[in-house]
N, C-alpha and C positions, 0 to 999 in steps of 0.2 A: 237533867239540865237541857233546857232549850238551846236547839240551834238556830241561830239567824243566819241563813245568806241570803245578802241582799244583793248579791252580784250573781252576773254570770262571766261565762268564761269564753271569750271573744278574742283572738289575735296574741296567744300569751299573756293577756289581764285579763282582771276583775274588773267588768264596767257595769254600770246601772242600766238597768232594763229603758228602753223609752217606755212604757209601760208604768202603768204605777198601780197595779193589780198585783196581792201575794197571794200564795198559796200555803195554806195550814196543811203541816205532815201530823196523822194523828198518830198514837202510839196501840195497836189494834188490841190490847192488853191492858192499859189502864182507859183507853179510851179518851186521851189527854193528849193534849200540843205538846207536841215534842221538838219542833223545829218551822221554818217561813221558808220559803224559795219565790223567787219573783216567778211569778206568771208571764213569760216573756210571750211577746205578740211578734206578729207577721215581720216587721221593720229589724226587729233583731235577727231571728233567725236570716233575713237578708244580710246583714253585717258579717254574720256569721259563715255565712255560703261565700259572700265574697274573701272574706278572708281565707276561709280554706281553697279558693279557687287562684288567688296570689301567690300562697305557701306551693300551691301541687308543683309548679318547674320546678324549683329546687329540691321538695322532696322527694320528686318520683327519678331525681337525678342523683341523691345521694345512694349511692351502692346498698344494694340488699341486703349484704353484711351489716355493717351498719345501720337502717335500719332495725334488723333483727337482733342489733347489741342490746339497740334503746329499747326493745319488748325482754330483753334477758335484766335490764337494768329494773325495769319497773317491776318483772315478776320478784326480783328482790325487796323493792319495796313492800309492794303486798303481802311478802313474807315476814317482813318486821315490824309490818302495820297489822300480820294477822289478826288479833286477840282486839284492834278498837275497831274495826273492820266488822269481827263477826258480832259483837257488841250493837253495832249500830245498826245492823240487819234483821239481829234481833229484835232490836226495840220497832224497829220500822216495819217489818213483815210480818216478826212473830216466831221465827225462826228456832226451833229450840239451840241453845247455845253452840252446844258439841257438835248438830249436825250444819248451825252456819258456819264454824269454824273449817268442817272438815269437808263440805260441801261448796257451802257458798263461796267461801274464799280462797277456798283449795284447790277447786275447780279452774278458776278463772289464774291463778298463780300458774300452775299445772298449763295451760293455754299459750300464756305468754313465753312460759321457758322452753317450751318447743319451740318455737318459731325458727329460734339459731339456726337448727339441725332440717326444720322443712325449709327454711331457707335454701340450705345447699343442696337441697333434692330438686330444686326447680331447674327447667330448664330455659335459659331466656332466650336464645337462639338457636334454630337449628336449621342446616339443608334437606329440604326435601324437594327432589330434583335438581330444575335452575331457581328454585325459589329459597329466599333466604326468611324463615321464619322467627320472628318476634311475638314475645310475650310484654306487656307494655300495662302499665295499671291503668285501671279504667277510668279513674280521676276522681274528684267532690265523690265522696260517701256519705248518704245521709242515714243515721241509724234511729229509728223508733224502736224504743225499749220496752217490756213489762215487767210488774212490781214482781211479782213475784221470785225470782234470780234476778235480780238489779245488779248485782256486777254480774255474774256468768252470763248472761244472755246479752248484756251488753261487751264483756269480753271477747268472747266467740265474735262477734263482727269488727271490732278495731284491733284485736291484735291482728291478725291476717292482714286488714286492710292497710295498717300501717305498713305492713312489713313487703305485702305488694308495691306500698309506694303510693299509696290513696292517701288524703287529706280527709278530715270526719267532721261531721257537725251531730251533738247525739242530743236526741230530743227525750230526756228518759219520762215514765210513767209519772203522772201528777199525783201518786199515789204512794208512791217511796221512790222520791228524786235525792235524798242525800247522798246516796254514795255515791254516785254520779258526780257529786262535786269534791266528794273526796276523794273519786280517781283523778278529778283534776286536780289537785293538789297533790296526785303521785307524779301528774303527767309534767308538772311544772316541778316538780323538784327533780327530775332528771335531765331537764333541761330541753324537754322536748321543743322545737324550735317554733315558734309564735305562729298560729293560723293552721296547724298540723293537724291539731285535737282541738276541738270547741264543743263548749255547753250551752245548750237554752233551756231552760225549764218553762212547761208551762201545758196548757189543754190541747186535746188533740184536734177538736174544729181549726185552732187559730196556730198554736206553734208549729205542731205536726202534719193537718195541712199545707199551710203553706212550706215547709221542708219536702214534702212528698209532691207538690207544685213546681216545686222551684225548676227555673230553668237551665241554672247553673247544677245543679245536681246529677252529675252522673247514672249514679246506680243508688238504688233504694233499700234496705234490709230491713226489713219489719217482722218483730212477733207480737203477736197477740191474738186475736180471736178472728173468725174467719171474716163476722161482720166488717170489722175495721179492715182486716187486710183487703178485702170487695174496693173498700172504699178509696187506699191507698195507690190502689192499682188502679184504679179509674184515675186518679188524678195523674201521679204518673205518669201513664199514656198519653196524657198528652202535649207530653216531648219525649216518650217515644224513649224514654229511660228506663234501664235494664231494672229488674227487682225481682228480690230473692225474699220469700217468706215462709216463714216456719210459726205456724198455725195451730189448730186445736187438736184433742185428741180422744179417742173411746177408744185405749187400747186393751187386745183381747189377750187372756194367758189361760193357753189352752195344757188343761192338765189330759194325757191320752191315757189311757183304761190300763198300760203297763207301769204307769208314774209311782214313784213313792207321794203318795197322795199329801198325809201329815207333813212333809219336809215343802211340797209343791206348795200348798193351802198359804203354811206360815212366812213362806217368802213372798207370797201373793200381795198377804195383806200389808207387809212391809214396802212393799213397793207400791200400793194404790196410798198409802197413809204419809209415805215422806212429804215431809214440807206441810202438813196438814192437809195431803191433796189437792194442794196449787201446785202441779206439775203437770204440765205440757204430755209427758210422756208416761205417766203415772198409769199400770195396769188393771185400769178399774172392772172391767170383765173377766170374772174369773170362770171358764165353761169347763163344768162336770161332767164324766159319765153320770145317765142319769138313776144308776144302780149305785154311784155311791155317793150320793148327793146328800145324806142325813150323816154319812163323816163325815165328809167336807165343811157343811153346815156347822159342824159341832167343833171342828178345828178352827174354823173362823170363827169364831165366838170367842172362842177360846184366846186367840192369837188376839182379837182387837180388845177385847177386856183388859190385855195387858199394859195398849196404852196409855201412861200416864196422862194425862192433860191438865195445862197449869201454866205460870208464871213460864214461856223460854229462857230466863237466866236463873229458875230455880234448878238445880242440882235434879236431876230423875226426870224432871219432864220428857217428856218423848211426844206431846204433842201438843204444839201451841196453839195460838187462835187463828182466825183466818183473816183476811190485813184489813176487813170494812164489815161494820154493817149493812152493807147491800152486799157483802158477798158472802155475809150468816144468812141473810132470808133469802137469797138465792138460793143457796143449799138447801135449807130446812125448808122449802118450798117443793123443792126438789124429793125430798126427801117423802113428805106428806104424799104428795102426788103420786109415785111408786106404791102406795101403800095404800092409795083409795083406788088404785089401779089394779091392786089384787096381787103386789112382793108380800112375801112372808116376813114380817121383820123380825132378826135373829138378835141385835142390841143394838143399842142408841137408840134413835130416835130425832124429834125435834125439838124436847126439853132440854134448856141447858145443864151443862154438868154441872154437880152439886158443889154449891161454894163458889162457882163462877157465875153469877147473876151480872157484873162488870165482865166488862170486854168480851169480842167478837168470836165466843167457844162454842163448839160445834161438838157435840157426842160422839167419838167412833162409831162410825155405824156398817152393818152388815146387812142386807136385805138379800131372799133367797126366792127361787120360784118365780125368778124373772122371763118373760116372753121378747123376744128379739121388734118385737111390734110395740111395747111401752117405751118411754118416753127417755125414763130413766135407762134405758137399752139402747139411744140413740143418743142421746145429746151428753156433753162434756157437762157435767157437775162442776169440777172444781172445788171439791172439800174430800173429807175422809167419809167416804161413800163407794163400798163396795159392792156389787150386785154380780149375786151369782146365779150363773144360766144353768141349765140342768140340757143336755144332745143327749142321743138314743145312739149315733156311731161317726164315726170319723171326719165321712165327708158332711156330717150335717153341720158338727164344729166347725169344718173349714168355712162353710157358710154363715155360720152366724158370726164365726170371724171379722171374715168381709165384709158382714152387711151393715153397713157404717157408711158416708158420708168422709168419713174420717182413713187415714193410714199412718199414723205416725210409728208408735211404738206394739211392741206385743210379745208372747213369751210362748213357748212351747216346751211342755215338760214329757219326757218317759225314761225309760230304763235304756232303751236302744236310741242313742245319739244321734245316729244315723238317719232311724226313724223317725225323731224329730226334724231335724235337717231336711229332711223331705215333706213332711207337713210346711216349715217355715217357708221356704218356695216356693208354696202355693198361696202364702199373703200378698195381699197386696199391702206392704206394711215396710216404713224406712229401714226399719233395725229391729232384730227379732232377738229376743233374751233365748237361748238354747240350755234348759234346766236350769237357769237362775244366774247365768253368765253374766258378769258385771259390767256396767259403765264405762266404755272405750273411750278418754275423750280427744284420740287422735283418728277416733274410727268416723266416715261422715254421717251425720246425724241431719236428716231432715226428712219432710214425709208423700205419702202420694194424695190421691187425690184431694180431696180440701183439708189438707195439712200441711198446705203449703207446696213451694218446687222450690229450689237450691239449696244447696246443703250447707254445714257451716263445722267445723273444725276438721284440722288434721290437713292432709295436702287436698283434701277435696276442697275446705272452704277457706284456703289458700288461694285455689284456683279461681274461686268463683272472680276472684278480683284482679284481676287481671283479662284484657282484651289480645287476639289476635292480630297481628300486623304479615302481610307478606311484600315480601321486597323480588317483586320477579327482576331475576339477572339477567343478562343477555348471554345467550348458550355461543361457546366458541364453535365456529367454523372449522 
């Protein structure tokens, strides 16, 4: 069933775009309209900024408890909206069902109902010396979203920001904007107070731009790709607005010559494949000793053969499509390229899977006998596209590690913990998985060099929102 919204969400209503441009949501599996969102332009998101700039007195004035009720009220909601939530993410991203349920939704649930508890770890004033120090929200938050986690990466920036006591205007991906409108429809049935949370949909030249422009806008949160982010920051600057962005990633999982290799391999390919490899922080380098690189190779074969690919609300699937065709020929571009470049290809390919001739499927694929100098060794793919390096000893891993443009994510495997723990220290890399260590998501998550700088959950991306104030006292006599 098609969704029509033909509103956005501006000051506690549904008002009409001035705009009269929509935008088709396609369903990246049948390849079929599934839903309209207005194309909002420049003049809304202005309605939008000011409203949330009206709302900031009074909500940067209501008590921090309190706000963090209204993010324990909504993580409710999204609990009992779970199942049309993971449903609609599905249909819109591709998502196989089980892991939008337990990922997509769960994540972003899981975000809000901390808030309570980081709430009462802040500290909003303190003395240091004669200076009496303030913690104070930074004001207007603008959020630019990507499809790929359409609530999580959009959660991660407005729970904090709410619960700091920031107002929001979210501009999500013109690519899968629905849930977007159906957190507004969480944000409004909890009663959040009008002008607090706002929606525009619409392109990133004209809605996102000018959000990223505005001079009513505070502080700026953006994910997506490093190009855009370049872009958003230039804009920006010039009013000299604070901005946090969490960016691309070529993250490296380095298995060391003492690893349980078979156990290393098959959590590798599990983590370069979730999501169909739209993730951010997805381990798509897997670095070998180069002695036992024809296991490795044969465990990865092994391990991605097993993913299903298919319908995400059929039962078994384990790997959907990818959300566009521009981002199948991306890949399988990608992919071709690696391979006239001289990777060994271990499975997949750039044929589609068999019986999937409709919608945006992409083959598990493994390429082996990569050089840190191709292409497919530098730049973010963005699908299920694993490339594995083959090093001769330790410090040459740490190097091909690094040698990346990128630091987001990365993984280090061996028998001595310790001794991984020391490899991981010498990443330049936000968050290092230590033998297959799981998804923290109170831990701070964001990356170094062009993967972005501020971080975003847990009491780090709590903090990011909030500004410093000092009140010098006058020292008694």
């Amino acid at each position: 069933m098609e969704q029509i919204r033909d509103s956005l969400y501006i000051n506690g209503a549904w008002v009409k775009s001035t705009g009269n441009e929509s935008i088709a949501v396609l369903n990246p599996t049948t390849e079929e309209v599934i839903g309209q969102v207005p194309g909002g332009t420049s003049d809304d998101i202005d309605r939008a900024v000011k409203a949330a700039s009206a709302a900031f007195p009074a909500w940067s004035e209501t008590p921090i408890s309190e706000r963090a009720d209204y993010c324990r009220r909504i993580a409710d909601e999204i609990a009992a909206r779970q199942d049309e939530l993971a449903t609609l993410i599905a249909r819109e991203v591709g998502t196989p069902l089980r892991i939008a349920r337990n990922v997509q939704v769960g994540l972003p649930r899981t975000t809000f109902a901390a808030m309570p508890e980081l709430a009462k770890s802040v500290t909003l004033e303190e003395h240091v010396g004669n200076s009496l120090v303030i913690r104070v929200p930074v004001g207007v938050v603008g959020c630019i979203t990507p499809w790929n986690y359409p609530l999580h990466q959009a959660v991660a920036k407005i729970a904090p920001a709410l619960t700091a006591g920031c107002t929001v205007v979210i501009k999500p991906s013109e690519v899968a904007p629905l849930t977007a409108f159906a957190l507004a429809d969480i944000m409004h049935s909890v009663g959040l107070p009008a002008g607090v949370f706002n929606v525009v949909s619409g392109y990133g030249p004209t809605a996102g731009e000018a959000l990223a422009a505005h001079s009513q806008v505070d502080l700026l949160s953006f994910t997506g790709s490093v190009r855009a982010g370049k872009r958003v920051s230039e804009l920006a600057a010039q009013t000299v607005k604070r901005v946090t962005l969490e960016l691309g990633g070529k993250s490296p999982d380095i298995i060391l010559d003492d690893a349980d290799l078979r156990r290393a391999v098959g959590d590798g390919v599990n983590k370069c494949f979730l999501n169909s490899g739209q993730t951010c922080s997805a381990l798509t380098r897997l670095l070998v000793p180069r002695a036992r690189l024809a296991e490795a190779e044969a465990t990865a074969k092994e391990s991605a053969e097993r993913f299903t690919v298919g319908d995400p609300l059929a039962q078994g699937t384990k790997l959907g499509p990818l959300v566009s065709q521009t981002q199948r020929d991306r890949v399988r571009a990608y992919i071709a390229s690696g391979i006239a470049g001289g990777a060994k290809l271990l499975t997949g390919g750039i044929e589609p899977p068999d019986g999937l001739e409709t919608g945006y499927f992409v083959r598990p694929t493994g390429v082996s006998e990569v050089r840190g100098d191709m292409t497919i060794a530098q730049e973010e793919i963005f699908g299920p596209v694993l490339v594995l390096m083959p090093y001769d000893h330790e410090a040459e891993a740490i190097r091909l590690a690094n040698d990346t443009v990128y630091g987001l994510a990365g993984g280090v495997w061996s028998d001595d913990q310790e001794h991984a723990i020391r490899v991981a220290k010498q990443l330049r890399i936000g968050q290092v998985e230590i033998n297959g260590g799981p998804f923290n998501p109170l831990a701070p998550f964001g990356g170094f060099k062009q993967s972005g700088h501020g971080r975003e959950l847990g009491a780090a991306g709590l903090a990011e929102f909030f500004e410093l104030q000092s009140l010098q006292l006058p020292v008694e006599q």
